[in-house]
FILUMKE-219006 format. One record per residue: residue in three letters; x, y, z of N, C-alpha, C in turn. Coordinates in nm, 2 decimals, m for minus. Example, Ala and Ser with C-alpha at 12.3 -4.5 7.8 and 13.67 -1.06 7.14 Angstrom:
# residues 2
["ALA",[1.32,m0.57,0.78],[1.23,m0.45,0.78],[1.32,m0.33,0.78]];
["SER",[1.28,m0.22,0.71],[1.37,m0.11,0.71],[1.29,0.00,0.79]];
This chain:
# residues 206
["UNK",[m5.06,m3.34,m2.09],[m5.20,m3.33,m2.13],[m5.28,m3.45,m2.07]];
["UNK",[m5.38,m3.39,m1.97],[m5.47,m3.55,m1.93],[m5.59,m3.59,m2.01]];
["UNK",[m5.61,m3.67,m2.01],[m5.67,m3.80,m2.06],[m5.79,m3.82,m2.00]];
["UNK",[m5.91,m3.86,m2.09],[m6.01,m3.85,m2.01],[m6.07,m4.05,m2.09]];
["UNK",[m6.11,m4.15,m1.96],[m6.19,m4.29,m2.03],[m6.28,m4.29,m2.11]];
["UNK",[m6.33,m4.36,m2.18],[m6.40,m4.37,m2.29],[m6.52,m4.34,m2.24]];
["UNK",[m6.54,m4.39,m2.10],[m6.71,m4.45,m2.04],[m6.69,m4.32,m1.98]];
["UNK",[m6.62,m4.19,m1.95],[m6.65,m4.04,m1.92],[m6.66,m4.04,m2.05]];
["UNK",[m6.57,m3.99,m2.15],[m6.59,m3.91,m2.28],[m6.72,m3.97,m2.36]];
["UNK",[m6.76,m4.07,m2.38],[m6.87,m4.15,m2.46],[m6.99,m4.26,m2.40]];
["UNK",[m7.03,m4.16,m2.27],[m7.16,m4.22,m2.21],[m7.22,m4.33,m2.25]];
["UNK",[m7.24,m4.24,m2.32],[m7.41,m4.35,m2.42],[m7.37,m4.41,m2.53]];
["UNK",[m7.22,m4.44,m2.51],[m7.19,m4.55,m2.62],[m7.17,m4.72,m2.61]];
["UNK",[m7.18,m4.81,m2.63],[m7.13,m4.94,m2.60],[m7.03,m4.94,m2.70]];
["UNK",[m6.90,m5.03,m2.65],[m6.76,m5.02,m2.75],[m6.78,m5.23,m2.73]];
["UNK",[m6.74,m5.20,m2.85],[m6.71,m5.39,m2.88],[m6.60,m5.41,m2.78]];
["UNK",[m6.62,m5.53,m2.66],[m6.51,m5.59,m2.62],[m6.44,m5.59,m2.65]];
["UNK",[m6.38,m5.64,m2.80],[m6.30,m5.66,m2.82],[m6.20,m5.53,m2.89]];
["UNK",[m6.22,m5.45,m2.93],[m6.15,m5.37,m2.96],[m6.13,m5.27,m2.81]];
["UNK",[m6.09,m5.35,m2.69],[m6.08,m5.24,m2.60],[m6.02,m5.35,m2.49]];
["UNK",[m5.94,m5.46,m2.55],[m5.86,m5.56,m2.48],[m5.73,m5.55,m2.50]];
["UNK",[m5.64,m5.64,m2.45],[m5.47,m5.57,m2.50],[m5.44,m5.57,m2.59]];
["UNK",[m5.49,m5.66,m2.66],[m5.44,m5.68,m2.80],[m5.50,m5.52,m2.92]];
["UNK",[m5.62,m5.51,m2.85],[m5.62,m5.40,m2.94],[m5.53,m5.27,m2.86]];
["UNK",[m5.49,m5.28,m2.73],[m5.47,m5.15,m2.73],[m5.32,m5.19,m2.76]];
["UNK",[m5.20,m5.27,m2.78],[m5.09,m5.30,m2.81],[m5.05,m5.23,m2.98]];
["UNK",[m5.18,m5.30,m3.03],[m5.16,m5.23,m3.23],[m5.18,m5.08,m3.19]];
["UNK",[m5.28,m5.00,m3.12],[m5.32,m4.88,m3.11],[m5.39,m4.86,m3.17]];
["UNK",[m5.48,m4.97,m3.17],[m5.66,m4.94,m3.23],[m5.78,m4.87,m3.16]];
["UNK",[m5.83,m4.78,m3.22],[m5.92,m4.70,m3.14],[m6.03,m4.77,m3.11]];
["UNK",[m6.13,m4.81,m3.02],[m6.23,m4.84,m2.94],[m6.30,m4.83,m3.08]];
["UNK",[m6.43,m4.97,m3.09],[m6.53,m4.94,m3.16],[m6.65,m4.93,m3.10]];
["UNK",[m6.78,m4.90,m3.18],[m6.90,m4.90,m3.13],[m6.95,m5.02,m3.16]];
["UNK",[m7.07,m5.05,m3.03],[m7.04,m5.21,m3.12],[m7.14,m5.24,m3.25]];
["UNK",[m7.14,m5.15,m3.26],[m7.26,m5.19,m3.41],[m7.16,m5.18,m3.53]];
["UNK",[m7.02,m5.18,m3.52],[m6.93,m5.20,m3.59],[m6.88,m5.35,m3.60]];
["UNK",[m6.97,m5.44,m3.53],[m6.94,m5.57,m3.46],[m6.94,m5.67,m3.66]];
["UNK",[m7.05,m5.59,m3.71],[m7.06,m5.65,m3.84],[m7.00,m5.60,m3.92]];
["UNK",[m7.05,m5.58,m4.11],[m7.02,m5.51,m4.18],[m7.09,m5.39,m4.20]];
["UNK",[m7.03,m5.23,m4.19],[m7.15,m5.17,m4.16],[m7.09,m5.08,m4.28]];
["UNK",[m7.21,m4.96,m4.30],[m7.19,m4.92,m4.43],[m7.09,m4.78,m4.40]];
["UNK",[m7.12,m4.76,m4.30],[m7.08,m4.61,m4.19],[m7.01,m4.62,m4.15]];
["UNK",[m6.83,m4.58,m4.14],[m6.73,m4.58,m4.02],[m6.69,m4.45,m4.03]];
["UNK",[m6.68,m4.41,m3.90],[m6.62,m4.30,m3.87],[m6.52,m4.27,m3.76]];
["UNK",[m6.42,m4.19,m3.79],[m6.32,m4.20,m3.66],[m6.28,m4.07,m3.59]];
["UNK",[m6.36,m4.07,m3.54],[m6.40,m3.94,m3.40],[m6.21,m3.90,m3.38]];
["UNK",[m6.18,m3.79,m3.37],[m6.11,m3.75,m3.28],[m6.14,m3.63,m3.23]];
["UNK",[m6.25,m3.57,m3.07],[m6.27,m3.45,m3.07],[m6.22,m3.39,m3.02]];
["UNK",[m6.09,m3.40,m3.00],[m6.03,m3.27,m2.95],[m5.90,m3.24,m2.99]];
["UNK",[m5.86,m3.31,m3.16],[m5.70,m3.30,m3.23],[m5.72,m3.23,m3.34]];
["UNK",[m5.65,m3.18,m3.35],[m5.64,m3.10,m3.49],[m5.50,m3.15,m3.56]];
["UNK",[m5.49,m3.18,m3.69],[m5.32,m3.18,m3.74],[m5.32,m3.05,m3.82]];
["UNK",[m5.22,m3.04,m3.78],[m5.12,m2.92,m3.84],[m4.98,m2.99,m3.87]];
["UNK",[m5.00,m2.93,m4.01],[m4.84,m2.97,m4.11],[m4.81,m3.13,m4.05]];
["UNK",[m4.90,m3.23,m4.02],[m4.91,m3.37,m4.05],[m4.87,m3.41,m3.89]];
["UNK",[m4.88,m3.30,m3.79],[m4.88,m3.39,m3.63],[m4.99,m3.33,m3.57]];
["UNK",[m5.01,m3.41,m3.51],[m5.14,m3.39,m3.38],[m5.10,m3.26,m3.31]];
["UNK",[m5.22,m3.21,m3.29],[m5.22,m3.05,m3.19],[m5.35,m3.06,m3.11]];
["UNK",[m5.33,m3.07,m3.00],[m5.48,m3.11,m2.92],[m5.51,m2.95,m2.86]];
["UNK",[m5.61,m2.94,m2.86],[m5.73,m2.86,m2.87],[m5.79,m2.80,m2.73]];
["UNK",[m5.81,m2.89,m2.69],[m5.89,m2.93,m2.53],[m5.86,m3.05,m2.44]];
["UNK",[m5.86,m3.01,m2.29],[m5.82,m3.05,m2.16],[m5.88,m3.10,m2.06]];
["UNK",[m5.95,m3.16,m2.04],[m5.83,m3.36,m2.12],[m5.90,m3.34,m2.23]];
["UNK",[m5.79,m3.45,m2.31],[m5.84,m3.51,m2.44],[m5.88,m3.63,m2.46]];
["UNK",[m6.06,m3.63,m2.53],[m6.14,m3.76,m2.55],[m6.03,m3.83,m2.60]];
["UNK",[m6.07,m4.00,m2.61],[m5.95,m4.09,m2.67],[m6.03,m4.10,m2.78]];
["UNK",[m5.97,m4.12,m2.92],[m5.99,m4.17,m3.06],[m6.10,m4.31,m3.06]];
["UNK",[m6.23,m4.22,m3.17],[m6.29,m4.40,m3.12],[m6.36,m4.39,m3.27]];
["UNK",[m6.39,m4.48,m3.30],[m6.43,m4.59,m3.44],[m6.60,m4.57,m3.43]];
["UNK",[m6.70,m4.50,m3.48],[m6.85,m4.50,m3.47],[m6.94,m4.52,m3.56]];
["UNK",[m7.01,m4.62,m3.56],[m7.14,m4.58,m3.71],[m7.18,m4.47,m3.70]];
["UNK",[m7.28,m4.42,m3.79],[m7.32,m4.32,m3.83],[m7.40,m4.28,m3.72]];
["UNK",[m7.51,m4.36,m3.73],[m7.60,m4.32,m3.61],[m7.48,m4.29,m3.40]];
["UNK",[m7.47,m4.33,m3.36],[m7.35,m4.33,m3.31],[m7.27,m4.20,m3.26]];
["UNK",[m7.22,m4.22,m3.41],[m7.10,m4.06,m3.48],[m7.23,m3.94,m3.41]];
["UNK",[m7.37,m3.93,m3.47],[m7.47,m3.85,m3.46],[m7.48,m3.81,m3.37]];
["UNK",[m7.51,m3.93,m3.25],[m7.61,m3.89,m3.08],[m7.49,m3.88,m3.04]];
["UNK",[m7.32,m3.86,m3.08],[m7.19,m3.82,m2.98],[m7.20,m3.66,m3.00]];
["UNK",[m7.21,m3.63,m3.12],[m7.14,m3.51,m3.16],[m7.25,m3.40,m3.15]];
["UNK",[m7.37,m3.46,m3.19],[m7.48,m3.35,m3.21],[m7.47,m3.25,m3.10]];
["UNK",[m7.48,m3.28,m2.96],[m7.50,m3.19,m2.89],[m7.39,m3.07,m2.86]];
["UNK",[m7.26,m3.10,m2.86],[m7.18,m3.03,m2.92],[m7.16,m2.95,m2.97]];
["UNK",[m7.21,m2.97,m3.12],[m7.21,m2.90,m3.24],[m7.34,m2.80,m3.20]];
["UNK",[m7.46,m2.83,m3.15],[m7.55,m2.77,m3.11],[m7.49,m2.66,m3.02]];
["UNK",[m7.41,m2.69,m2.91],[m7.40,m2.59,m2.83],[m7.25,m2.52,m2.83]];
["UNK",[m7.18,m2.49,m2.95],[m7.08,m2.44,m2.96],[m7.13,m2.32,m3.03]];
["UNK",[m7.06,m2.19,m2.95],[m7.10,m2.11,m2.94],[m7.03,m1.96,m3.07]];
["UNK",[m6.97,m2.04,m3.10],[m6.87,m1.93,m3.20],[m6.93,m1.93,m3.34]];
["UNK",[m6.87,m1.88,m3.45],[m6.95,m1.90,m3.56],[m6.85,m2.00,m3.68]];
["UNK",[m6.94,m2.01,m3.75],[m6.86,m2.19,m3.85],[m6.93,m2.12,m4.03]];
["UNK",[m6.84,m2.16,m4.06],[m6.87,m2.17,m4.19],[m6.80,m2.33,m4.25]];
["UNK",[m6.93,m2.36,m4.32],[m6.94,m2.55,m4.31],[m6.97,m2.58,m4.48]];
["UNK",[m6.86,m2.64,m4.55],[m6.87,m2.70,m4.66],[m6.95,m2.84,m4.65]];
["UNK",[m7.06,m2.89,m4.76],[m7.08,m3.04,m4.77],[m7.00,m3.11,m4.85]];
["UNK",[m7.01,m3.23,m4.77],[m6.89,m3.29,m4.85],[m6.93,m3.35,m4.99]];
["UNK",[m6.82,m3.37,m5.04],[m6.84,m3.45,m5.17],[m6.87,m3.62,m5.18]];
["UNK",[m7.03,m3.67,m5.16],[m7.02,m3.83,m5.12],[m6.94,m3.89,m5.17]];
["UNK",[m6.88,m3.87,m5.29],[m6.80,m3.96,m5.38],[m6.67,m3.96,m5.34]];
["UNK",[m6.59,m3.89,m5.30],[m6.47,m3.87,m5.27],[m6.42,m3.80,m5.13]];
["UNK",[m6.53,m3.79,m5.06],[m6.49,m3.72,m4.89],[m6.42,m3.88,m4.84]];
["UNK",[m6.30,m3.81,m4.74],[m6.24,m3.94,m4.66],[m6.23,m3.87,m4.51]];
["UNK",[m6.23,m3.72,m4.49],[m6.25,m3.65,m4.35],[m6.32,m3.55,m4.38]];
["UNK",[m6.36,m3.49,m4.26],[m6.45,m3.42,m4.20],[m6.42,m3.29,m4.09]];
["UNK",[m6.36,m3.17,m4.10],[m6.27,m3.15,m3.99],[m6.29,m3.00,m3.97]];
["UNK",[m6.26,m2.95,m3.86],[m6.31,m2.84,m3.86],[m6.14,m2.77,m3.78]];
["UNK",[m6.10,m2.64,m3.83],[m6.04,m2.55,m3.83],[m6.05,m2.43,m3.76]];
["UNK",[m6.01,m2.38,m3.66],[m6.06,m2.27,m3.62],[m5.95,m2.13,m3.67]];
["UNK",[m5.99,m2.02,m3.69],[m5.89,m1.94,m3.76],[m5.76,m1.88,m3.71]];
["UNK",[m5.72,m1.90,m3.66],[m5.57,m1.89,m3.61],[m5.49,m2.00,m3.65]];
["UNK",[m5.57,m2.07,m3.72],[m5.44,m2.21,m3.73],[m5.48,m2.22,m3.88]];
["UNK",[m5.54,m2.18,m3.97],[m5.55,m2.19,m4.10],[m5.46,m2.19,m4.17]];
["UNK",[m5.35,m2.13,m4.13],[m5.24,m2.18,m4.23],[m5.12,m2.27,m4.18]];
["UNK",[m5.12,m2.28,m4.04],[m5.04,m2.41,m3.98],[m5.13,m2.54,m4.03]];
["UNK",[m5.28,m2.54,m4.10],[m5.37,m2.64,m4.12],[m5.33,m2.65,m4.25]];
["UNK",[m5.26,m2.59,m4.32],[m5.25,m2.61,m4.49],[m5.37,m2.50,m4.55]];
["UNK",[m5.46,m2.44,m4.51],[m5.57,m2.35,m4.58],[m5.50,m2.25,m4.70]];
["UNK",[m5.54,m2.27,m4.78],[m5.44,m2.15,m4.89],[m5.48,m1.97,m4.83]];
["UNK",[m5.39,m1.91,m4.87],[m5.42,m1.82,m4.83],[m5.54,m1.73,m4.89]];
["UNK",[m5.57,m1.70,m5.03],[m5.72,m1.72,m5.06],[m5.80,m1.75,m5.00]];
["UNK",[m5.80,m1.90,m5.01],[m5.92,m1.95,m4.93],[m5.97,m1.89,m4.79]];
["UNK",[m5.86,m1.87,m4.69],[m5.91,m1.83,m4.57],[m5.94,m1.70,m4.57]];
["UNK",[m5.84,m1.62,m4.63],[m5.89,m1.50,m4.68],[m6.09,m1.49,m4.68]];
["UNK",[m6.12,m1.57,m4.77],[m6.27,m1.52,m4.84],[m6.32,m1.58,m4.68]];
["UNK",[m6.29,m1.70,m4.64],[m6.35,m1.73,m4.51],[m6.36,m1.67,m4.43]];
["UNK",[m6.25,m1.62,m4.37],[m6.31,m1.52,m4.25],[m6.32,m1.37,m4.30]];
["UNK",[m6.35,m1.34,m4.45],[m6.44,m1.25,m4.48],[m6.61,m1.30,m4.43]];
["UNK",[m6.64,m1.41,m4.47],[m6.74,m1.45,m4.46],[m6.81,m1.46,m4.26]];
["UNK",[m6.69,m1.51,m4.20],[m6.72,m1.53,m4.09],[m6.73,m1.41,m3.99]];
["UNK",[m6.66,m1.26,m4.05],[m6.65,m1.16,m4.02],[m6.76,m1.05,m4.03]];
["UNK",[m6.91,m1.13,m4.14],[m6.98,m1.08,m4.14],[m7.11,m1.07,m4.03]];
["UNK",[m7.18,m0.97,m4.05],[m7.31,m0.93,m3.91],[m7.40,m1.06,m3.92]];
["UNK",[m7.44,m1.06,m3.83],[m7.46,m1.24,m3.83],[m7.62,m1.22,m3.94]];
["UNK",[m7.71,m1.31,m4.00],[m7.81,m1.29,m4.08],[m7.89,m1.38,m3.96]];
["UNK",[m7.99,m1.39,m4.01],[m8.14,m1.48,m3.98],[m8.15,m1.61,m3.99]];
["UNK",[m8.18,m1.75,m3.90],[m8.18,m1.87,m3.97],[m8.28,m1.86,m4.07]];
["UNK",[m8.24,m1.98,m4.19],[m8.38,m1.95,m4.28],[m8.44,m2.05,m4.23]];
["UNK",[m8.43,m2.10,m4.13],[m8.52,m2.21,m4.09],[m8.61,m2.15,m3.95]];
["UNK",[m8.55,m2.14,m3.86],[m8.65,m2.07,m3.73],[m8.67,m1.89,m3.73]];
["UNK",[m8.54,m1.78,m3.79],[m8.56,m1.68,m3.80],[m8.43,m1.62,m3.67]];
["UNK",[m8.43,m1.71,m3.63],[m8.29,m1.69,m3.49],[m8.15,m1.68,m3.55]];
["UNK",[m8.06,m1.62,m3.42],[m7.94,m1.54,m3.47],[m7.88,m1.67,m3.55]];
["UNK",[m7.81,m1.65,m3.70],[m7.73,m1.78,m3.72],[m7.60,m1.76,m3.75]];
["UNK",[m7.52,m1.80,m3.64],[m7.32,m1.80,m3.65],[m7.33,m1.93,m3.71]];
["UNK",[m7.38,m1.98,m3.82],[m7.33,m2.14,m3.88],[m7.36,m2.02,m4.11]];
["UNK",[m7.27,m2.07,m4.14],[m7.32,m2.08,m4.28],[m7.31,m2.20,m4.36]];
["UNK",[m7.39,m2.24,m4.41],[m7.35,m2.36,m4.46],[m7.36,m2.35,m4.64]];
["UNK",[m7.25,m2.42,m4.67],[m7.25,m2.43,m4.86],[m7.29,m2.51,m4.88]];
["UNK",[m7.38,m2.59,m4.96],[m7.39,m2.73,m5.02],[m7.31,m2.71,m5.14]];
["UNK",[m7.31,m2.84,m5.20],[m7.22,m2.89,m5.32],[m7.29,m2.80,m5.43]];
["UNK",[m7.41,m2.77,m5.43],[m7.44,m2.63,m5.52],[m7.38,m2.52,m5.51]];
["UNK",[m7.39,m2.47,m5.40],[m7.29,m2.35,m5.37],[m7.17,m2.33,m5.38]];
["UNK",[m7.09,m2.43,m5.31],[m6.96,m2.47,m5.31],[m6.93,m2.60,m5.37]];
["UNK",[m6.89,m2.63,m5.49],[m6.82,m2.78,m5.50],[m6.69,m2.85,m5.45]];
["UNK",[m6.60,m2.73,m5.47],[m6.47,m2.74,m5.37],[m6.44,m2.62,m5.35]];
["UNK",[m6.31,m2.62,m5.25],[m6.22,m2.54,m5.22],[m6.17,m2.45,m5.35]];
["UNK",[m6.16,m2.48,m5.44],[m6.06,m2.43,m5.54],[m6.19,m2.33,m5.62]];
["UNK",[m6.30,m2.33,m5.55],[m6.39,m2.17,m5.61],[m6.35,m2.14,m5.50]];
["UNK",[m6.29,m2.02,m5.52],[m6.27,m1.89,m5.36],[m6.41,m1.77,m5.39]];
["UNK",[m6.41,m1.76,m5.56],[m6.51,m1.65,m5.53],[m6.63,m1.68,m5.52]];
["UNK",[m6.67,m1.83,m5.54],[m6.79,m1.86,m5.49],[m6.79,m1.84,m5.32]];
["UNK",[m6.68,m1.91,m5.29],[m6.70,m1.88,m5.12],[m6.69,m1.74,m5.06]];
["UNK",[m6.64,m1.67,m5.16],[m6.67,m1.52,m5.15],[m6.81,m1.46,m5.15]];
["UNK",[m6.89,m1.53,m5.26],[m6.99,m1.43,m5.30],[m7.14,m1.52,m5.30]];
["UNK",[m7.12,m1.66,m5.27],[m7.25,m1.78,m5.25],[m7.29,m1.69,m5.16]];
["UNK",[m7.47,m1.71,m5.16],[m7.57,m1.65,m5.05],[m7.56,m1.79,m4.93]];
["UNK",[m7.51,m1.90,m4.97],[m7.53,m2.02,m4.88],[m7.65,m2.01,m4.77]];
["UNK",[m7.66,m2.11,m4.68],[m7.79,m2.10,m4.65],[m7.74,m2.04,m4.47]];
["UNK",[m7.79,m1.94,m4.43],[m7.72,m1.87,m4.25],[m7.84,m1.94,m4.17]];
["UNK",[m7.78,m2.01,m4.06],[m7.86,m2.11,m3.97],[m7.80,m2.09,m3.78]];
["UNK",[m7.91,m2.08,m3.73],[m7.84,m2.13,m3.63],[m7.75,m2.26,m3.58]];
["UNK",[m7.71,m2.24,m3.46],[m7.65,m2.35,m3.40],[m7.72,m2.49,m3.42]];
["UNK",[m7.86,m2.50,m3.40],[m7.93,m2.62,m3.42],[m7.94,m2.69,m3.50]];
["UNK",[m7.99,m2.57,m3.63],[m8.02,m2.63,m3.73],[m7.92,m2.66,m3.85]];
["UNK",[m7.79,m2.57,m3.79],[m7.66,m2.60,m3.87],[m7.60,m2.74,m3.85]];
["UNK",[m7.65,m2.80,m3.70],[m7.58,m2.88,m3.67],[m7.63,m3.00,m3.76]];
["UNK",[m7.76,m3.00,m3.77],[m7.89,m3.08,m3.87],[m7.82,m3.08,m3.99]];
["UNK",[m7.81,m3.01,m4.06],[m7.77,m2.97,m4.17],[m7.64,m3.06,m4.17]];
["UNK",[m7.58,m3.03,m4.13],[m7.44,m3.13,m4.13],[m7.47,m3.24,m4.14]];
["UNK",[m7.49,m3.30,m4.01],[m7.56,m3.46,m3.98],[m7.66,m3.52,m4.11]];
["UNK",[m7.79,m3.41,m4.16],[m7.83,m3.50,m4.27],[m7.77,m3.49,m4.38]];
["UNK",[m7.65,m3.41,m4.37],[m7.55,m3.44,m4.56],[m7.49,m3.57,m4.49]];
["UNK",[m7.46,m3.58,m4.40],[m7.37,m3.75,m4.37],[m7.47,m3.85,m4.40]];
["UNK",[m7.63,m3.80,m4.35],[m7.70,m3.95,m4.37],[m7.71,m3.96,m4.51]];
["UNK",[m7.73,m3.88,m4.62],[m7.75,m3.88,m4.74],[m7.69,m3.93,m4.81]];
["UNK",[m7.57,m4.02,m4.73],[m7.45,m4.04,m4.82],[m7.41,m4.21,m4.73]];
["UNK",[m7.49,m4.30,m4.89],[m7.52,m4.45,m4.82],[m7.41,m4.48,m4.77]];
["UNK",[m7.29,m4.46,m4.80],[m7.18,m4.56,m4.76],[m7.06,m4.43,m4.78]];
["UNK",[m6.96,m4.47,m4.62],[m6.87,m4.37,m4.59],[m6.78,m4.46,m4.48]];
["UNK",[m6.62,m4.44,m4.54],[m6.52,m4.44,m4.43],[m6.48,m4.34,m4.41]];
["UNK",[m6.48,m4.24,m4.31],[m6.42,m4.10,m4.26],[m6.30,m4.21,m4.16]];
["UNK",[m6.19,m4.12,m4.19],[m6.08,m4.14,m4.12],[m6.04,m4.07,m4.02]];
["UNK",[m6.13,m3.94,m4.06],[m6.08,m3.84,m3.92],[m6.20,m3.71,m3.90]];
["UNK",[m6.23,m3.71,m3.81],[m6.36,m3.60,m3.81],[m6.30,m3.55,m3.62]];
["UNK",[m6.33,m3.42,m3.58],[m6.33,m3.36,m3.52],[m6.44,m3.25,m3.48]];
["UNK",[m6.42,m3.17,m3.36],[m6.54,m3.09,m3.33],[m6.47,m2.94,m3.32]];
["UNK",[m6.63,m2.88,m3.33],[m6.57,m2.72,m3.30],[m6.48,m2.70,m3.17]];
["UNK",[m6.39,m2.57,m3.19],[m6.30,m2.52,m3.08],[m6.32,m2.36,m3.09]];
["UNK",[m6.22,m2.28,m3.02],[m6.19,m2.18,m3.07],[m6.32,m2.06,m3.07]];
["UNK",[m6.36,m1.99,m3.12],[m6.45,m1.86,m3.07],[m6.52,m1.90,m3.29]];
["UNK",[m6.45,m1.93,m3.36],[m6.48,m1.91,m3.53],[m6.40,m2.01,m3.63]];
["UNK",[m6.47,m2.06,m3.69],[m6.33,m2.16,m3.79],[m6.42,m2.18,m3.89]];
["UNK",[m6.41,m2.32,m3.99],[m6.48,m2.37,m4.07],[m6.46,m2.51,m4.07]];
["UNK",[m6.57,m2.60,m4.15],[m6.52,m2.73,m4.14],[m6.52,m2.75,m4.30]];
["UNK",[m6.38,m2.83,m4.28],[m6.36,m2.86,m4.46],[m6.43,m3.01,m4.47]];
["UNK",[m6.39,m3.06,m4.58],[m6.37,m3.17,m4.63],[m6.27,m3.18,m4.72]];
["UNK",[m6.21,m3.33,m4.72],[m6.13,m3.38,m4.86],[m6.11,m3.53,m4.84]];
């Protein structure tokens, strides 16, 4: 599988010196941003193109970005455009601020190599199986649904995720939607966040 450098995979990022010298790459610390340089309230640790299944790495896409450390803002201007222009459809839980530690998205052929109960994915790609609806924000086709913590609080309601109206959004504004549940939420270590693959999936939390 090839490998693609940080300064291809993350343009518009600056990485702290120092986490990208031997000594970090000897431990196998991932590159930071440098606004990680302080104490920051936001860490996040990108990986976009792995998925674990049954607790090993499964890469996704060819080459694969290398694993990197981002504040929030950062995490935002990497991923957004991405998320924006992935073309399949997502069904997207918010996370729980109090207790989220990842962020990850699933695409459905691997839902149960990913641990998804069978229920659960069940009511999912019922949901994702459906005729696409209207954004309620611009009125454009929306392959995104998104739950808030109203709709869905966790995983373990299936018939809410069965039967919530959740809110159907395009690409754009689903991507929004995601990004401002992360700003809403003062202070976050995500250990692992990834991006869309695949033609349909969902992104959990736990």
């Amino acid at each position: 599988m090839a490998t693609i450098s940080h300064e291809a995979a993350y343009p518009g990022i600056q990485f702290l010196p120092s986490s990208r010298n031997w000594w970090a790459w000897l431990k196998g610390s991932p590159a930071e941003c440098i606004h990680l340089d302080s104490e920051a309230p936001w860490i996040a640790t990108l990986l976009p193109d792995t998925l674990y299944l049954r607790g090993k790495q499964a890469t996704r896409r060819d080459p694969v970005r290398p694993e990197v450390s981002l504040c929030l803002d950062c995490l935002a201007g990497t991923v957004r455009a991405e998320l924006e222009a992935y073309e399949g459809r997502v069904v997207a839980f918010e996370p729980d601020p109090a207790i989220f530690t990842q962020y990850f998205f699933v695409a459905t052929p691997d839902f149960e190599a990913a641990g998804v109960a069978p229920e659960v994915a069940a009511a999912i790609e019922k949901r994702l199986a459906a005729g696409n609806a209207a954004c309620v924000e611009c009125g454009q086709r929306a392959p995104w649904l998104w739950f808030s913590q109203e709709h869905v609080a966790s995983l373990d309601e299936v018939e809410r995720i069965g039967e919530a109206p959740g809110e159907p959004l395009c690409a754009a504004h689903g991507s929004e939607k995601l990004l401002a549940s992360f700003e809403r939420i003062p202070e976050a270590n995500l250990f692992y966040m990834n991006l869309p693959y695949g033609e349909a999936g969902a992104y959990f939390w736990i």
